[in-house]
C-alpha positions in Angstrom: -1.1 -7.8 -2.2 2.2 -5.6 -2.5 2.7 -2.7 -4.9 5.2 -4.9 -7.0 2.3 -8.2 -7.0 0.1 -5.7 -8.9 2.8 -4.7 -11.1 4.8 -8.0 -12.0 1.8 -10.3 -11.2 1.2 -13.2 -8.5 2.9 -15.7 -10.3 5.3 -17.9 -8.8 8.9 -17.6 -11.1 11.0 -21.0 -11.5 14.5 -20.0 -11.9 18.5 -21.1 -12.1 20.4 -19.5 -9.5 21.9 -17.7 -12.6 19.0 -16.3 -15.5 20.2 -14.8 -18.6 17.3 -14.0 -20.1 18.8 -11.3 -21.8 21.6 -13.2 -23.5 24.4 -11.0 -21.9 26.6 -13.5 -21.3 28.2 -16.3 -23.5 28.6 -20.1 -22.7 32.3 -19.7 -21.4 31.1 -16.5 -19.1 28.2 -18.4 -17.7 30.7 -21.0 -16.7 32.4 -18.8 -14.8 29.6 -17.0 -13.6 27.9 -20.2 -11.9 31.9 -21.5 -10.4 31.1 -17.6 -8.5 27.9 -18.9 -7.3 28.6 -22.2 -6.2 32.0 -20.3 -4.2 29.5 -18.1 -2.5 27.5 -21.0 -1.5 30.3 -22.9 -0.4 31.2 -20.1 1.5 28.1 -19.4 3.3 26.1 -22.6 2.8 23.2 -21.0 4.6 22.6 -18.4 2.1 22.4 -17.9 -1.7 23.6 -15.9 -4.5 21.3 -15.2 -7.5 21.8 -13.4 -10.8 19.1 -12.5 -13.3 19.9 -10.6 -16.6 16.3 -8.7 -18.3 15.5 -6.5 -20.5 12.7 -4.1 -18.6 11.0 -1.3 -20.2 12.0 2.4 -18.9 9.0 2.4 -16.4 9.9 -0.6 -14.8 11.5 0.2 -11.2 14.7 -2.3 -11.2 14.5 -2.1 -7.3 10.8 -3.5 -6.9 11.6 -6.1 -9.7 14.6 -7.3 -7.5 12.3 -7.8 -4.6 9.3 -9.2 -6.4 11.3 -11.4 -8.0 13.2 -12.7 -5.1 9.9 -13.4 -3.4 8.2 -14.7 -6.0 11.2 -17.1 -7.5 11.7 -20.9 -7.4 15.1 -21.3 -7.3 15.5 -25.1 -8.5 19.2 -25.4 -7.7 19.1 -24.7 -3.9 19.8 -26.8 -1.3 16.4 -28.2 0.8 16.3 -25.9 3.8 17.3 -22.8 2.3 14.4 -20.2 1.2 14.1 -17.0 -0.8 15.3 -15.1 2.3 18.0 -16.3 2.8 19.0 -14.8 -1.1 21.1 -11.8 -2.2 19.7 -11.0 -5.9 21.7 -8.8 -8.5 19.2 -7.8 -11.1 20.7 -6.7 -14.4 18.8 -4.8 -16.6 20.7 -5.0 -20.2 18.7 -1.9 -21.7 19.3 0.6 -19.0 22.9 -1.1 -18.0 21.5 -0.4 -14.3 21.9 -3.0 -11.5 19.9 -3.4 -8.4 20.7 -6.0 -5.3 17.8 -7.5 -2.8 18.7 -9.7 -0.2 16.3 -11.5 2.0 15.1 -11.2 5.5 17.9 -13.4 6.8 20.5 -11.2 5.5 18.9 -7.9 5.7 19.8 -7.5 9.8 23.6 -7.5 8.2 23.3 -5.1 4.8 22.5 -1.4 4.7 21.8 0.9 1.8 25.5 1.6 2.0 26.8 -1.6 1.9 24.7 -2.3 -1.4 25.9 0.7 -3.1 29.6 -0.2 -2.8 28.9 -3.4 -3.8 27.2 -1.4 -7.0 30.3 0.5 -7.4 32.4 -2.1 -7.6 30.7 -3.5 -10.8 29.5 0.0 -12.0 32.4 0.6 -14.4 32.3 -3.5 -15.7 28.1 -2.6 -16.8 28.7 0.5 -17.9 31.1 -0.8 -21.1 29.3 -4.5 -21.4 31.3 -6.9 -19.1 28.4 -8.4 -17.5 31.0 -11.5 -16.4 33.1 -9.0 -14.4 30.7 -6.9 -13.3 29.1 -10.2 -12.0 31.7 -11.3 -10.1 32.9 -7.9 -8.9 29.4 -7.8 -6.9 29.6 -11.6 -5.3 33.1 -11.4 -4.3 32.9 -7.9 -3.1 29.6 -9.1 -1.1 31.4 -12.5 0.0 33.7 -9.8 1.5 31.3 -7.6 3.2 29.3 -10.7 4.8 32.7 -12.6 6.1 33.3 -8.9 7.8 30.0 -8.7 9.0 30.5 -12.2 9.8 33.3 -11.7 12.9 31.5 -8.2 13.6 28.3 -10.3 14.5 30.8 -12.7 16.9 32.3 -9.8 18.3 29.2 -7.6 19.0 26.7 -10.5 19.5 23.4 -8.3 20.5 24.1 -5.5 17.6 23.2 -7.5 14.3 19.0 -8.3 15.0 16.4 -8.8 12.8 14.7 -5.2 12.1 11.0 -4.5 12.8 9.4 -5.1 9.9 5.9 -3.7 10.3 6.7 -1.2 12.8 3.5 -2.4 15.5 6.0 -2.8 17.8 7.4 0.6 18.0 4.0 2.5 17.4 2.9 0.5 20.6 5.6 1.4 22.7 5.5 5.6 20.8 1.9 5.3 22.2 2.1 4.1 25.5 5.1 6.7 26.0 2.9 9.5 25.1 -0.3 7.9 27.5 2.0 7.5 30.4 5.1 9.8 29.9 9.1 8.7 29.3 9.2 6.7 32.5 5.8 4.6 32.5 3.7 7.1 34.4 0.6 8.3 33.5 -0.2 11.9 33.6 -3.8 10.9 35.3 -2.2 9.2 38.5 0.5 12.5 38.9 -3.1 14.6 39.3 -4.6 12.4 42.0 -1.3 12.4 44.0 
């Protein structure tokens, strides 16, 4: 069980592509709001962009909401084949006026902590006086963007956009057999007997 299980609970979420639970946005926004959604989808039909609106208390970590959330959701309007991490999430919280993005294991080989916080900045000044709507659409198309770039980067530098270790065992095996038997594979133990 993770940190944010403990915190948020085990349940499984079901969930629109696009919850307002806060009520930020009105009938005509929403509209506009889901046409966003669906573009990004059309876009990438492999992948999925999600918005949620909340109202968190102060102690509430947006970031580890975003990511329980996406891995605990039930998005009923996706496409069969498509999972959770295949998702980009923008979490709105209405009381703080903060954002946070998650994206899924699919797309996390492509996005960096960089790339999230100029999406951020794009929609920053939108939050900050109310206009969820823009603010909305300033982080899908500005993310639409970034993955079409990332997109032809990926074509052009095949081998440079991987998965990233995820647990780390991999790495900490080959730390450790480094230190056992030196940079190039020897072991210390043979170099005595020679």
């Amino acid at each position: 069980m993770s940190d944010s299980d403990g915190m948020f609970g085990e349940v499984e979420v079901k969930s629109g592509l696009l919850g307002d639970e806060a009520g930020l946005l009105r009938r005509r926004e929403r509209k506009r709001v889901e046409k966003e959604i669906q573009r990004f989808g059309a876009r990438f039909p492999g992948l999925f962009f999600a918005v949620r609106t909340v109202a968190l208390d102060e102690v509430v970590n947006l970031r580890k909401f975003g990511f329980w959330l996406l891995n605990r959701a039930e998005f009923d309007d996706l496409g069969s084949g498509i999972g959770n991490d295949s998702g980009v999430l923008l979490v709105i919280d209405a009381e703080s006026r903060a954002a946070s993005l998650t994206y899924g294991y699919r797309v996390d080989p492509f996005l960096g902590e960089m790339d999230t916080f100029k999406c951020l900045s794009k929609a920053h000044p939108y939050l900050l006086e109310g206009d969820w709507r823009r603010g909305i659409v300033a982080v899908a198309r500005n993310m639409d963007k970034l993955l079409r770039r990332r997109w032809w980067q990926a074509l052009m530098h095949r081998g440079r956009f991987q998965p990233r270790q995820r647990d780390g065992r991999q790495q900490a095996g080959e730390l450790l057999r480094r230190i056992r038997f030196g940079p190039d594979g020897e072991s210390p133990a043979n170099e005595a007997k020679a």
